[in-house]
C-alpha positions as CSV (number, residue, x, y, z in Angstrom):
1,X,-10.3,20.4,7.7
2,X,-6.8,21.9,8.6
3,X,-3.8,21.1,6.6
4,X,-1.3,18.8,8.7
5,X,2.1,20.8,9.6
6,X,4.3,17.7,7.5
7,X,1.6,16.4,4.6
8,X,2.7,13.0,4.1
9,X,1.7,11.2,0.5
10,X,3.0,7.8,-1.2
11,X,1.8,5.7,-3.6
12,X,2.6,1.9,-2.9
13,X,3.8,1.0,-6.6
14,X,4.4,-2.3,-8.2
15,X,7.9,-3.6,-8.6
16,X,9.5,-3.1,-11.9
17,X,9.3,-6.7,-12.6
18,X,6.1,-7.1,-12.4
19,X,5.7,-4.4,-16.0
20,X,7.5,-7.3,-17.4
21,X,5.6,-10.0,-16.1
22,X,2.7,-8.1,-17.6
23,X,4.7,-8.3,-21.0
24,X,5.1,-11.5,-21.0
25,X,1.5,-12.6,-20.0
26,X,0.8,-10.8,-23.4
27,X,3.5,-12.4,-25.0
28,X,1.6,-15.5,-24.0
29,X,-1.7,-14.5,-25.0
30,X,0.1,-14.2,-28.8
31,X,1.4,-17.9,-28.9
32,X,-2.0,-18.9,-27.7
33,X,-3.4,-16.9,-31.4
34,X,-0.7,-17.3,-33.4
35,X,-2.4,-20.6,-35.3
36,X,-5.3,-17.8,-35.8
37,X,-3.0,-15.9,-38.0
38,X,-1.3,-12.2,-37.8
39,X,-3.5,-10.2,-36.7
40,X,-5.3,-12.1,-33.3
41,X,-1.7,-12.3,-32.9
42,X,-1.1,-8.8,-32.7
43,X,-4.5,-8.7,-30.7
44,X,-3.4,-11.0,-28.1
45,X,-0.2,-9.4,-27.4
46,X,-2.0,-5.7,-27.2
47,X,-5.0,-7.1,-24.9
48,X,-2.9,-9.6,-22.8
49,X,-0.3,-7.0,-22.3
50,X,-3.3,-4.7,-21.5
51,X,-5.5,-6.4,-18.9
52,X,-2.1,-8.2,-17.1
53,X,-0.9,-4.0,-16.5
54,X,-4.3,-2.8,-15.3
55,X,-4.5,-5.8,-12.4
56,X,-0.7,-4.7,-11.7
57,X,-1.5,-0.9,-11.2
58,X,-4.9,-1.8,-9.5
59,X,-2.7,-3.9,-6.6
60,X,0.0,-0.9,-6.9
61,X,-2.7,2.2,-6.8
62,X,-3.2,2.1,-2.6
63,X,-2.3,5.6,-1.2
64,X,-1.3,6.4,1.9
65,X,-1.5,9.9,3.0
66,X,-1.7,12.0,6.2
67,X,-4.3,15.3,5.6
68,X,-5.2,17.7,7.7
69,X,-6.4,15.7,11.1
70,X,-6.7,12.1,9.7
71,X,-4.2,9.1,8.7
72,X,-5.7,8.0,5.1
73,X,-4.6,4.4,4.2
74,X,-6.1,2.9,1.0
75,X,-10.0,2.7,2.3
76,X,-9.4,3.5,5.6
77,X,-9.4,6.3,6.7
78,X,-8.5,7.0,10.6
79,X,-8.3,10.3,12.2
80,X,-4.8,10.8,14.3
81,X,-6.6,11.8,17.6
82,X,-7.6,7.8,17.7
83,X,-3.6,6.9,17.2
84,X,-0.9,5.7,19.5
85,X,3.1,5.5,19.2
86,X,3.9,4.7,15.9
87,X,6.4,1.9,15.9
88,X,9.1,1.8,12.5
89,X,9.4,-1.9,11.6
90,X,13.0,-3.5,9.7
91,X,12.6,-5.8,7.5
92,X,13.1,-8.6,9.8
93,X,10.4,-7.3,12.2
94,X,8.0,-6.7,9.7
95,X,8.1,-10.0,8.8
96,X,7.7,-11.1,12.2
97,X,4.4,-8.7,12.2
98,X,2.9,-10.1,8.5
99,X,3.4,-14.0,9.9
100,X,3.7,-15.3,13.6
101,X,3.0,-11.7,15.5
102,X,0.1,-10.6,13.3
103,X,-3.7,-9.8,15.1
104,X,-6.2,-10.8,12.6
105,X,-8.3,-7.8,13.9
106,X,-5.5,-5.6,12.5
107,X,-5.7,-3.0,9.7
108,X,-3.0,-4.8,7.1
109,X,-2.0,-2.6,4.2
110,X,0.9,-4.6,3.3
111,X,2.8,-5.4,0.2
112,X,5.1,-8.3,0.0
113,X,7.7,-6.3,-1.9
114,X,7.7,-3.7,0.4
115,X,10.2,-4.5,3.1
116,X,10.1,-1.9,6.1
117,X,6.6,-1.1,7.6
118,X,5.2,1.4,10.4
119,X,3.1,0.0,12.9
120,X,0.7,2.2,14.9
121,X,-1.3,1.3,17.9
122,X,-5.3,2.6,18.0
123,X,-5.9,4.2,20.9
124,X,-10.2,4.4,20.4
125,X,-11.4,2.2,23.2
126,X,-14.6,1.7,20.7
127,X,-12.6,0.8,17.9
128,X,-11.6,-3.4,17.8
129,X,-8.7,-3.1,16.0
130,X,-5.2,-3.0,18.2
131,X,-3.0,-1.5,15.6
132,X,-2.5,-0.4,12.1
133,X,0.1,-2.1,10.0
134,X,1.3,0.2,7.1
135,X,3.6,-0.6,4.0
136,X,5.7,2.2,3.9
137,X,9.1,2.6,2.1
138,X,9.1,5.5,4.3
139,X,8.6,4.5,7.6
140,X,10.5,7.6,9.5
141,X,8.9,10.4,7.5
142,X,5.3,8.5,7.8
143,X,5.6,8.7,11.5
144,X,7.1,12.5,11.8
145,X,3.7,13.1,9.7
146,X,1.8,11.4,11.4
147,X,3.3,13.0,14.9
148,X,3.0,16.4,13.5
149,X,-0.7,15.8,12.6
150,X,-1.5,14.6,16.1
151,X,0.3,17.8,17.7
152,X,-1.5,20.4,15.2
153,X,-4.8,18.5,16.2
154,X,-4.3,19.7,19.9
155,X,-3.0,22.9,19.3
């Protein structure tokens, strides 16, 4: 597998808030065990903090990356040659795409908090799915990558 010409890599993190979110679920875990005494206190406030920050970096781990011929989206994982024009959504348009617009044979990798999104069509006439819709806090540099993997694939 060849290098693309632009590698392309992002991470689609949680939101700030949601760290302190986590924090607080834990702060509520320790009310709930503070009749129990000190210590389960303590517990609570470690564990709660704990297991609220793992499911808010499990929803914020999905990578998307371009490498070497193929577009790699959290599971999916789509070689460029089966890509169309990519298409840089506003936030306003993106919306439109998540609600009313959306194909529910899509790809979705979407996070709410995200606001801007690249949509690319899917060229493969064996593939059922019209389009990819990507998260992307990057939208321009996404789609240069993912240009400059299809033209390196020809060449």
């Amino acid at each position: 597998m060849q290098l693309s010409a632009t590698p392309y890599e992002e991470r689609l993190t949680a939101p700030r808030s949601w760290w302190f979110i986590s924090f607080l679920v834990g702060v509520s875990f320790a009310l709930i065990l503070l009749p129990f005494g000190t210590l389960p206190m303590l517990g609570g406030l470690a564990g709660g903090t704990a297991a609220a920050a793992v499911v808010a970096s499990s929803y914020g781990s999905p990578r998307i990356r371009v490498v070497g011929d193929s577009l790699i989206a959290g599971e999916a994982k789509i070689p460029v040659s089966a890509l169309g024009p990519a298409e840089i959504l506003e936030p306003d348009e993106a919306r439109a795409w998540r609600t009313y617009k959306a194909d529910v044979r899509a790809f979705l990798l979407l996070r709410s908090y995200i606001p801007r999104a690249l949509r690319v069509e899917v060229t493969d006439p064996e593939d059922p799915t019209p389009y990819l819709y990507l998260s992307t806090r990057e939208p321009e540099a996404l789609a240069a990558a993912i240009e400059a993997a299809k033209s390196s694939a020809k060449a």
